[in-house]
N, C-alpha and C positions, 0 to 999 in steps of 0.2 A: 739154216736157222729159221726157224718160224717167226713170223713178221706180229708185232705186239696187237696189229686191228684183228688179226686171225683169234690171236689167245684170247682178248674181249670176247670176241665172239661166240667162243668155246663157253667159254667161262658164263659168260650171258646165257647161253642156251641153259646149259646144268643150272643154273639159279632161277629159271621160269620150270624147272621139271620136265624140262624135253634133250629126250638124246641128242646131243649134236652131229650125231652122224646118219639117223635114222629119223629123226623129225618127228618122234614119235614121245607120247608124255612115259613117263617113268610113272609105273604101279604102285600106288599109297603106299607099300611098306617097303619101297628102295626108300637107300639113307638119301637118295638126291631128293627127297618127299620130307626129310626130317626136318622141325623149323630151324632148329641149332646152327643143320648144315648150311642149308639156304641162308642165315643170316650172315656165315662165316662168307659165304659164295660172292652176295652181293655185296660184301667190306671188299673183299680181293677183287672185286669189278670195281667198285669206286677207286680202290687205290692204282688199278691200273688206269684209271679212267683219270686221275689227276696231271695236270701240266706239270712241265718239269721246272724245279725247284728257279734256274734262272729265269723262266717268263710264268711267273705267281698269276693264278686266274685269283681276279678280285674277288667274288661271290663264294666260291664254290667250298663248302663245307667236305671234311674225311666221310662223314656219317651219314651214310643212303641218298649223297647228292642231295642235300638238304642247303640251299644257296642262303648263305650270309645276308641277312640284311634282308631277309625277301618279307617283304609287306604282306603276310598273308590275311589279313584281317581287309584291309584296305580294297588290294584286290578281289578280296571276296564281294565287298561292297559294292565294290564297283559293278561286277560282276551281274550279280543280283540287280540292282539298280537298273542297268541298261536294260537284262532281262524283261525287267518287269514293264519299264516305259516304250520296250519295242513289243511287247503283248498287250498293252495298253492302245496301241493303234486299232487291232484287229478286237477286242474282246474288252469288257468291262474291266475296269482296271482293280476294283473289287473282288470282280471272280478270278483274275487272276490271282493274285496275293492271296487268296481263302484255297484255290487250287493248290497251289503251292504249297501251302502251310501244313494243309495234310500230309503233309512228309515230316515234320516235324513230329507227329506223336509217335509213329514207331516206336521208339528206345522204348516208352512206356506203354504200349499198347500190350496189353495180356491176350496170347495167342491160344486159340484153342485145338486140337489136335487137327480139324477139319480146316481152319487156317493156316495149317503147316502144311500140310495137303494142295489146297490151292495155290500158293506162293509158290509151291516147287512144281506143279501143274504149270503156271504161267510161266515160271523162269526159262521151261524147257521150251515153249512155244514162243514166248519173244527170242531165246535164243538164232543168232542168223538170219532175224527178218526182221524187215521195218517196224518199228513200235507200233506206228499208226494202223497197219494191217494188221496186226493181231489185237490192239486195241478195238478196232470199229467188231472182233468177234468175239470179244471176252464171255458177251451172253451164251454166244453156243457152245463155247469150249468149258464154259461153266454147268453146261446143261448139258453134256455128254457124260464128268468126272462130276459128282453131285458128291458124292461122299465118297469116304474113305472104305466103308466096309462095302458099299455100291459096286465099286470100279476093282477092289479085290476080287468079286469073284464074277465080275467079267472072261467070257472064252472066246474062242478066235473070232466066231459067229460075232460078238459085239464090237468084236474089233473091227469086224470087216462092216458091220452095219455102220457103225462112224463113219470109215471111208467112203460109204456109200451118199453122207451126206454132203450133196452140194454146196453148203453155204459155212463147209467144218473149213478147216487148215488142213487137206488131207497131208498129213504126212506120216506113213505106218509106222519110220521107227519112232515118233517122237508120242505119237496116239499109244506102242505101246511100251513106250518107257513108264508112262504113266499109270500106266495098267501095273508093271511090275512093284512100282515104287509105294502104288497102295498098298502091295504085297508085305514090301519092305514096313511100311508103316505102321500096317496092321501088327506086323510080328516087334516091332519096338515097343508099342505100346502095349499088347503082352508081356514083355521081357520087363520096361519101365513102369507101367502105369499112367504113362503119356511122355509125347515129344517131348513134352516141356523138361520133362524128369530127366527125358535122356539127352538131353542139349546142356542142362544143367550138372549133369556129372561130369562135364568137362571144365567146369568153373570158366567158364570162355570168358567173362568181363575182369575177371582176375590180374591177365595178364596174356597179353599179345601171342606169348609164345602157346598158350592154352587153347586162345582163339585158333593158330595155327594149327594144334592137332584134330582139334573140331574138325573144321576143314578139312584136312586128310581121312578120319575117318567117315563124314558124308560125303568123301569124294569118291572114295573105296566101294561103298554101299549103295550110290545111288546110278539107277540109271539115265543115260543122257547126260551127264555132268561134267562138264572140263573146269578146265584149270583157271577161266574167266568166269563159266555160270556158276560155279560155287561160290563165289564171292558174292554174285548179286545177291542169291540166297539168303547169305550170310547177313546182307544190306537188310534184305528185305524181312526179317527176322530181327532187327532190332541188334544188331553183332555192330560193334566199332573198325566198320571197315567201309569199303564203295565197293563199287564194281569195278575192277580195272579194263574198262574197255577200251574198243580204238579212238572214241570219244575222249575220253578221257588222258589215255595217253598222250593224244595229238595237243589238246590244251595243255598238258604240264609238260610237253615237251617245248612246246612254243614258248614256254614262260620260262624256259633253262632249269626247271626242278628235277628232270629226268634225263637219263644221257639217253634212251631210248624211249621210243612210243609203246616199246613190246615189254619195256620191263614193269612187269604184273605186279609186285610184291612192290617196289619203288614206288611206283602209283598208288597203292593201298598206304602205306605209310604216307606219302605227300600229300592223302584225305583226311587221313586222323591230323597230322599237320593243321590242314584248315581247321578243321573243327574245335580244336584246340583252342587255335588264334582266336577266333569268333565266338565262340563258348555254344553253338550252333550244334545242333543233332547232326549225327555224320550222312543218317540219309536226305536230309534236307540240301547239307552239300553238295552232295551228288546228285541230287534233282537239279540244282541251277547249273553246274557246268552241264550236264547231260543236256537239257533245254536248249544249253546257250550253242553245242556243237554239236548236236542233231539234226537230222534234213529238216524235221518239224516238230513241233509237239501243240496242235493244235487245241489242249483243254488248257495251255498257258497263254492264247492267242499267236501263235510262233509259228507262221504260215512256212518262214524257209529259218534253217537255222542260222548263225552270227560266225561263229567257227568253225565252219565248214573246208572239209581237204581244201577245197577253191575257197579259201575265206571272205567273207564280205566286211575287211575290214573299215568300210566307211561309217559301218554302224556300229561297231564294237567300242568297248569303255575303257578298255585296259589295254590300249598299243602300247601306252606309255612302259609298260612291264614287258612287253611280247616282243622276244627275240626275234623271231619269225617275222616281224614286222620293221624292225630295224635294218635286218639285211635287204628286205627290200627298198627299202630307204637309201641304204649305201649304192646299190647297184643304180637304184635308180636315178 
């Protein structure tokens, strides 16, 4: 008989869109890609994921692991607060807060085709590597990908000229994902009239499950894009989601919101969660946990991060909420 941690498992894997047996993501038009099925996916993972009926877990809601009673406003505040008073050591506590806050205009920031272009340039390039290292090159990697209609009709010769320079990211496939992607863009805006038009035919702010097909279709279309950097995208474009990274994961898992650090879509809902609570832009959210459990993010003055795998919790604001923190408490 198959043991019930296996079946989560299974069940876990098909509800992040990777085969459980081959590790490998399932193709935008498998139904394990459809949002319907994935919502049905992750009810059958919570439900399996509940204690049994004689030892009742206090918190723990049926609905996406959403814990009873959880302070998310509070927490957020807190959150932010420490943030902001441990970037206040190292950097003007001014520029931090004014840093910060540019994350807040997103939702309402009107994008122009050549800013759809660059967001999904950089998403591919922060993808897998330290913020800070692709931050201190944003200039060159801006000054390689200049436009949209530029870097379409780029040929290998340009490609290989980039790699040739010293002071780029060399990395060929991700130099020419980007290459292809102006392709793809070039030919949307053909087809739409601009990005905006074709992002907008998916009514994405309507409803979650809308958002969800967006998603699947720029996940299909673009190159270099997984089942984590679409979301940032999506972030980074003004979409009512986060990034579900390991950052992120590791935070809402420590806080008991998530029964795993890897469930992607669980994480994107316990963002809109915050957001909600706080009445706060969702990418602003995701700016302060990211801040708070990052190695650094030195334009908020955050020389090492707060929730880090090794956590530092002597500086952190929200033990009081942190599982992760409790048990070591008991042990200790």
């Amino acid at each position: 008989m198959i043991k019930s941690d296996t079946v989560q498992t299974l069940v876990s894997s098909l509800a992040n869109g990777t085969d459980p047996l081959t590790g490998e993501e399932f193709p935008s038009d498998s139904p394990y890609q459809n949002p319907k099925i994935i919502r049905a996916l992750f009810k059958v993972l919570n439900s399996l994921s509940q204690p049994s009926i004689t030892q009742p877990h206090p918190h723990m809601n049926t609905e996406v692991s959403i814990v009873k009673n959880f302070d998310y406003a509070k927490v957020f505040e807190l959150t932010e607060k420490t943030l902001i008073q441990y970037g206040a050591k190292y950097k003007d506590k001014k520029e931090v807060i004014q840093n910060l806050s540019e994350f807040k205009k997103f939702e309402t920031t009107k994008l122009t085709d050549e800013d759809y272009y660059e967001k999904i340039v950089f998403v591919i390039f922060y993808s897998g590597f330290r913020a800070a290292t692709v931050t201190a090159k944003r200039h060159i990697i801006r000054g390689h990908f200049p436009s949209i209609k530029q870097v379409a009709d780029y040929s290998k010769h340009d490609v290989k000229k980039i790699l040739s320079d010293n002071n780029m990211i060399r990395h060929e496939k991700k130099i020419e994902a980007c290459v292809k992607n102006a392709l793809l863009f070039k030919e949307l805006i053909n087809r739409y009239g601009s990005i905006s038009n074709y992002i907008q035919s998916f009514n994405p702010k309507e409803s979650f499950e809308n958002t969800l097909n967006l998603k699947n279709d720029l996940q299909k279309k673009l190159e270099f894009i997984g089942p984590t950097t679409i979301f940032h995208f999506l972030t980074d474009i003004g979409m009512q989601v986060i990034k579900p990274d390991r950052v992120l994961g590791r935070i809402f898992y420590r806080l008991g919101l998530v029964e795993s650090e890897n469930n992607l879509l669980e994480c994107v809902l316990q963002g809109r969660e915050f957001a909600k609570h706080t009445k706060l832009p969702i990418r602003y959210v995701d700016i302060i946990f990211v801040a708070y459990g990052q190695t650094r993010s030195i334009e908020f003055g955050i020389d090492k991060g707060i929730c880090l795998s090794n956590p530092r919790c002597e500086f952190c604001g929200i033990t009081d909420y942190c599982q992760f923190k409790q048990k070591i408490n008991e042990k200790g």
